[in-house]
C-alpha positions in Angstrom: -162.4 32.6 -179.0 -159.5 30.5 -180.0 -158.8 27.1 -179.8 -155.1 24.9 -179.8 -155.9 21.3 -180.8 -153.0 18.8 -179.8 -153.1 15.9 -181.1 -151.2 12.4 -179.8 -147.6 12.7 -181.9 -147.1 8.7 -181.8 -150.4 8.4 -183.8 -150.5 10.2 -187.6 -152.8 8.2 -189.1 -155.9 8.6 -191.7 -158.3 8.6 -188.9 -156.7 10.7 -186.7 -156.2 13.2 -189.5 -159.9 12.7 -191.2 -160.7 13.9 -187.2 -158.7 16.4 -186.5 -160.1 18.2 -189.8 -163.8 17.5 -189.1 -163.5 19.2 -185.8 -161.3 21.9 -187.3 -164.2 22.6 -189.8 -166.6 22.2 -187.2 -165.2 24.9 -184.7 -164.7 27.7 -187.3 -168.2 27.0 -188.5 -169.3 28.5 -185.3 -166.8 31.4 -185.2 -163.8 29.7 -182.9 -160.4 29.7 -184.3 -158.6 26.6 -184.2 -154.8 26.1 -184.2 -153.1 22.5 -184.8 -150.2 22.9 -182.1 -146.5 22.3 -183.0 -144.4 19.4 -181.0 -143.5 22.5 -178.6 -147.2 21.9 -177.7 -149.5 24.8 -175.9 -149.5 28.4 -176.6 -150.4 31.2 -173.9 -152.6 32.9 -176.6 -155.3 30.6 -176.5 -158.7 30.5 -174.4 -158.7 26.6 -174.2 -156.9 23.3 -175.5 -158.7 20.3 -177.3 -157.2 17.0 -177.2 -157.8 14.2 -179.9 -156.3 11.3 -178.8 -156.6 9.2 -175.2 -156.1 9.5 -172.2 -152.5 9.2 -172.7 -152.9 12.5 -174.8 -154.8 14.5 -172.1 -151.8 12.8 -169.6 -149.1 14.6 -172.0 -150.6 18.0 -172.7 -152.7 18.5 -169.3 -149.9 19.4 -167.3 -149.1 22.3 -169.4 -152.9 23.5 -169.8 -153.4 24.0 -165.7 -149.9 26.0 -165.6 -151.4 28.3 -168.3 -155.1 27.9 -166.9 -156.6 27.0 -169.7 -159.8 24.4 -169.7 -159.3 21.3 -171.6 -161.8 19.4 -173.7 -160.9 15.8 -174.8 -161.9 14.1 -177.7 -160.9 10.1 -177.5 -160.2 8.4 -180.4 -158.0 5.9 -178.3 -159.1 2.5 -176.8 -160.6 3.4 -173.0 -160.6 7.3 -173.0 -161.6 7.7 -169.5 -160.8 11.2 -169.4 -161.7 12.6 -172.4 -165.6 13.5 -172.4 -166.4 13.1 -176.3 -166.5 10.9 -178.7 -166.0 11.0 -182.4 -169.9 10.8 -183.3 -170.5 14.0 -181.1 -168.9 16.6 -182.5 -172.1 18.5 -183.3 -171.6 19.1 -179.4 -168.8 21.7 -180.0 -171.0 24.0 -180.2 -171.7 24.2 -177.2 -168.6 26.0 -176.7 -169.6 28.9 -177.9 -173.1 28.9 -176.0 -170.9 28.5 -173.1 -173.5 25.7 -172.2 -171.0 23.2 -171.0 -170.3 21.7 -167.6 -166.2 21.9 -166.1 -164.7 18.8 -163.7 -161.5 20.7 -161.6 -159.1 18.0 -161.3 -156.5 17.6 -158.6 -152.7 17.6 -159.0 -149.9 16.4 -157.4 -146.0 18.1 -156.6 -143.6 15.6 -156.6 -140.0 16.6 -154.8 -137.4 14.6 -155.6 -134.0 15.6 -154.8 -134.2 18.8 -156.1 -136.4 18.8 -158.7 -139.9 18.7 -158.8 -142.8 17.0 -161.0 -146.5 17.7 -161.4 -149.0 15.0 -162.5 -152.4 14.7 -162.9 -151.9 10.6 -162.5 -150.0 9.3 -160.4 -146.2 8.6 -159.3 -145.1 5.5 -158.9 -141.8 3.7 -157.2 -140.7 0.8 -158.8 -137.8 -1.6 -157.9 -135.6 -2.7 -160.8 -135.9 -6.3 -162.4 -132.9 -7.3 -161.4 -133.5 -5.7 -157.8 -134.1 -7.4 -154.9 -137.2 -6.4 -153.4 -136.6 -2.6 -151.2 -138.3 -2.1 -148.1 -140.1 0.8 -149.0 -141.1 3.4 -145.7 -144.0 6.0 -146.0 -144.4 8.7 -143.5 -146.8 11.7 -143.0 -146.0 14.6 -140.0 -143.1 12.7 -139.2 -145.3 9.2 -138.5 -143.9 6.0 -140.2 -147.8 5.0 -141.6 -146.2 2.0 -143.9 -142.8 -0.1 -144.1 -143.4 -2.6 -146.8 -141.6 -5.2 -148.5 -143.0 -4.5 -152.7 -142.5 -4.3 -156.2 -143.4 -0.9 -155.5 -145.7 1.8 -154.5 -148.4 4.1 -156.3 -149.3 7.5 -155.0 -152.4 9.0 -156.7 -154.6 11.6 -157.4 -158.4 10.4 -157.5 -158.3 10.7 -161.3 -155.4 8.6 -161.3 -157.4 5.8 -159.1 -159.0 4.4 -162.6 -155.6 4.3 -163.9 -152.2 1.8 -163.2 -154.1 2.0 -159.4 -157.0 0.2 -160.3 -155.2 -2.4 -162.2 -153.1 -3.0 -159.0 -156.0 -3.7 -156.7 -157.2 -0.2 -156.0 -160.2 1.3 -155.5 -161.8 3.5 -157.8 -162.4 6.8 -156.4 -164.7 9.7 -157.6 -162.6 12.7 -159.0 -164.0 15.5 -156.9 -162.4 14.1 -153.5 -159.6 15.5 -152.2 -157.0 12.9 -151.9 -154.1 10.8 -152.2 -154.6 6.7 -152.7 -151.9 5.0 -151.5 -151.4 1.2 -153.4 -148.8 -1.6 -152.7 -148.1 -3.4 -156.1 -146.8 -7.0 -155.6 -146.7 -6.6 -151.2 -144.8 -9.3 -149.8 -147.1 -9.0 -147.5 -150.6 -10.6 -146.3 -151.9 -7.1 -145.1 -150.8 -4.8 -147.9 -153.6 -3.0 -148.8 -154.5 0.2 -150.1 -154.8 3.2 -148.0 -156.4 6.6 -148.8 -154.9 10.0 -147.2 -156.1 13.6 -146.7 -154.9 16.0 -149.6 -153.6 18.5 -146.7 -151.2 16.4 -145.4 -148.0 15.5 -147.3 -146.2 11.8 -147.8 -142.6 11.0 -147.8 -141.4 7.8 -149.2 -137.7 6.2 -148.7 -136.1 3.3 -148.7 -132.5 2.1 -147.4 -130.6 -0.2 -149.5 -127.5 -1.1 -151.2 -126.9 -0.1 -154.2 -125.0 -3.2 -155.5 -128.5 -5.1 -155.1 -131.2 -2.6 -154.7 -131.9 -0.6 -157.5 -136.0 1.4 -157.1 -137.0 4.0 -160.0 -139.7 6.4 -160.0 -142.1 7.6 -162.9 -144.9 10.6 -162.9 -147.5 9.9 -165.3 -145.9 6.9 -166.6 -143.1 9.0 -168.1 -139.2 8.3 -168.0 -137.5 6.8 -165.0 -136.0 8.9 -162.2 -133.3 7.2 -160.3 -134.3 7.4 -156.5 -131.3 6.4 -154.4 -131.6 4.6 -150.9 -131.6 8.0 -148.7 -133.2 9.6 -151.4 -136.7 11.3 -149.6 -139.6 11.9 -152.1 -142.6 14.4 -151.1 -145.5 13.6 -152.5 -148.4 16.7 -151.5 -151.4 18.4 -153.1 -150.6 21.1 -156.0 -151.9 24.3 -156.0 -152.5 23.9 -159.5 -155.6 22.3 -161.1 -156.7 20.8 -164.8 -160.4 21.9 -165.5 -161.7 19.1 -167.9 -164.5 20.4 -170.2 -167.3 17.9 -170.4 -169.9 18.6 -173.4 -171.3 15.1 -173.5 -173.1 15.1 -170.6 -171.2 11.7 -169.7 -171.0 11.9 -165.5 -167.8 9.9 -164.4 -170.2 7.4 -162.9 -171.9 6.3 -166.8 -167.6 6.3 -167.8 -167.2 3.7 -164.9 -170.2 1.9 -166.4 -169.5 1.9 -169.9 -165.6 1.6 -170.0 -165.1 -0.6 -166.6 -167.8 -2.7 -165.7 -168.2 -3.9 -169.1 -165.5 -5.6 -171.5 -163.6 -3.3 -174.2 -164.3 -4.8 -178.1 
């Protein structure tokens, strides 16, 4: 069995590095071989990919992991770590890796089309008007039904792991990871009925807005990477991927004990 750990690039400190060498040690104490990964990230010749790091980390690498199929384990050493399943003081856990005594959560995806290119995330995508914008009327629209036409800051479209993510802090709901669906959420709705709406998976959403360009200016970001320029006219699908990440969980940590311990109770 081998093992690729990827590590979060933006981060190179002692701790980090005193980590990533305890759980190399660790793994090839019980037989698996483990690879630190370049900046060109995941290689095919691997059977799974660690992340050390946050959620962030897991955001960054994850995409690449389900188009190669590969099972991820993440280990947080950042701040929330709501994805990742380990912590630092259970590493004697790896182990279980090789017992093949560990539990798998398959997490839906999303396509984005826009214009012509399209984006996968495991998140979210959001639409966003510029700050010097004035504020777009921003239309949704499923089988060719107009479900929203809202007056916003902007819009969120995500996946249910991406519900305890930028959704949540925008009034969201927090949704359990094994639905099937997409969460709709206003951010700043001019509006005294803009409220978040949760869609079937099967079905996908357009969004567009009309504007001039002079004053109305919208971006859009997957996964909270760079801006894409969406143009008034522009039409951006947002539907279910037929690709999935498969998060490893050896901690025995059910997403329900995550929403206890790193929601409902302050962070130090």
């Amino acid at each position: 069995m081998k093992a690729i750990i990827c590590k979060n690039e933006n981060k190179n400190d002692s701790r980090n590095s005193g980590i990533i060498a305890e759980v190399q040690s660790k793994l090839h104490s019980i037989g698996i071989e483990a690879v630190l990964s370049d900046r060109d990230g995941i290689c095919q010749d691997c059977d799974l990919v660690i992340t050390i790091g946050g959620d962030g980390t897991i955001l960054h690498h994850g995409k690449k992991a389900a188009r190669l199929g590969l099972p991820l384990l993440g280990i947080n050493t950042g701040r929330l770590g709501f994805m990742t399943t380990l912590e630092t003081n259970e590493l004697d856990k790896l182990e279980l890796l090789k017992t093949g005594n560990r539990k798998t959560c398959s997490r839906m995806m999303l396509d984005i089309e826009i214009g012509r290119q399209t984006y996968l995330a495991l998140n979210d995508v959001i639409f966003l008007k510029d700050i010097n914008s004035k504020l777009p009327e921003l239309k949704v629209s499923t089988g060719g039904t107009v479900i929203s036409e809202i007056r916003a800051d902007g819009l969120i479209l995500s996946t249910p792991t991406g519900s305890t993510a930028y959704a949540l802090s925008a009034g969201g709901p927090i949704i359990e990871p094994r639905l099937e669906c997409i969460e709709l959420t206003p951010m700043c709705a001019h509006s005294l009925f803009g409220r978040p709406m949760i869609f079937s998976a099967e079905n996908p959403l357009t969004v567009q807005f009309e504007g001039k360009p002079e004053t109305h200016t919208v971006f859009a970001s997957v996964d909270g990477e760079k801006a894409i320029e969406f143009r008034s006219g522009d039409v951006a699908i947002i539907r279910k991927s037929a690709l999935r990440l498969d998060l490893i969980d050896l901690g025995g940590n059910s997403f329900h004990d995550a929403v206890n311990k790193k929601l409902m109770k302050p962070l130090k």
